[in-house]
C-alpha positions in Angstrom: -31.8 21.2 -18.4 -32.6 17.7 -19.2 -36.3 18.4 -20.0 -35.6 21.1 -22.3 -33.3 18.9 -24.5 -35.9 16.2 -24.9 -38.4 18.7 -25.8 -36.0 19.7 -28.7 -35.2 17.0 -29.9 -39.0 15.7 -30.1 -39.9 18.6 -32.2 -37.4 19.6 -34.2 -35.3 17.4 -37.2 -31.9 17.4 -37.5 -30.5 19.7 -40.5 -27.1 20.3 -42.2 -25.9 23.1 -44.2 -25.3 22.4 -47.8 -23.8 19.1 -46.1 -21.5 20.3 -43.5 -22.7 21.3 -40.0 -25.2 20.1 -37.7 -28.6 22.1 -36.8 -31.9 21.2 -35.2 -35.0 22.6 -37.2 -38.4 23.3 -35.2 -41.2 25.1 -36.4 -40.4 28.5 -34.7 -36.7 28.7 -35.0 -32.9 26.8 -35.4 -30.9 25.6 -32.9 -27.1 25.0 -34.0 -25.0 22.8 -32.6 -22.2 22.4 -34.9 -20.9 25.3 -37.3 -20.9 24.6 -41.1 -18.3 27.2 -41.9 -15.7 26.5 -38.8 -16.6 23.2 -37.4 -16.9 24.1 -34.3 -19.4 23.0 -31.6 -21.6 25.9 -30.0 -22.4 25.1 -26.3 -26.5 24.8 -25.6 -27.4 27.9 -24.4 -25.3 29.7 -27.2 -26.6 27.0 -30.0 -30.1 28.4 -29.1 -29.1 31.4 -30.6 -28.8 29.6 -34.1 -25.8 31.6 -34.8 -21.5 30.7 -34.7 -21.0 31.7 -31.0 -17.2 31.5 -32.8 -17.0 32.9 -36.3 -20.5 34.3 -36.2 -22.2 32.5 -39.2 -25.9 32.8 -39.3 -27.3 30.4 -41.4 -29.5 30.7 -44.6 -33.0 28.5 -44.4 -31.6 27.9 -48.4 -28.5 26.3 -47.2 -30.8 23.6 -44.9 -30.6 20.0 -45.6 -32.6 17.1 -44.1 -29.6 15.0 -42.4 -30.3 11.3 -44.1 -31.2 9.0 -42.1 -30.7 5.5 -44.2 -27.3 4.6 -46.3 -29.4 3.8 -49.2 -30.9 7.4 -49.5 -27.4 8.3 -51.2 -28.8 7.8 -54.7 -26.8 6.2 -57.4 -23.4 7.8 -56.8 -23.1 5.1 -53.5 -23.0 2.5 -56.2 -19.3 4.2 -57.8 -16.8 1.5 -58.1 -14.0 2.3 -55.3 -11.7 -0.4 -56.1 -9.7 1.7 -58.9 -8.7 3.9 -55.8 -6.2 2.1 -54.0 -4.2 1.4 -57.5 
């Protein structure tokens, strides 16, 4: 079971959907682990799937996102003042 995790996550890049959600793309298909649409987690033989074991939501390859990996890949809006929030 191990073994096939590794494998996984060696050749496939984490994804989200339109932000929300939690996916792993590989060249020949989507594994989900977290649903966009209800937030829930789908267990790893279900996640294979690459549909909601829960809700059923089948994601759209339009809806996929490369998960940033680095804070400063937020673009300009990371640089909003915050300190007029607390007032």
């Amino acid at each position: 079971m191990d073994d096939d995790t590794a494998t996984l996550t060696t050749s496939s890049h984490p994804v989200t959907f339109r932000g929300r959600g939690l996916g792993l793309r590989s060249s020949e298909r989507l594994t989900l682990l977290v649903c966009p649409l209800c937030s829930q987690r789908n267990g790893e033989r279900m996640a294979a799937f690459g549909t909601c074991v829960w809700c059923g939501y089948e994601p759209s390859r339009r809806d996929e996102e490369p998960v940033a990996g680095e804070p400063s890949s937020a673009g300009p809006s990371s640089s909003r003042k915050v300190s007029n929030f607390n007032k």
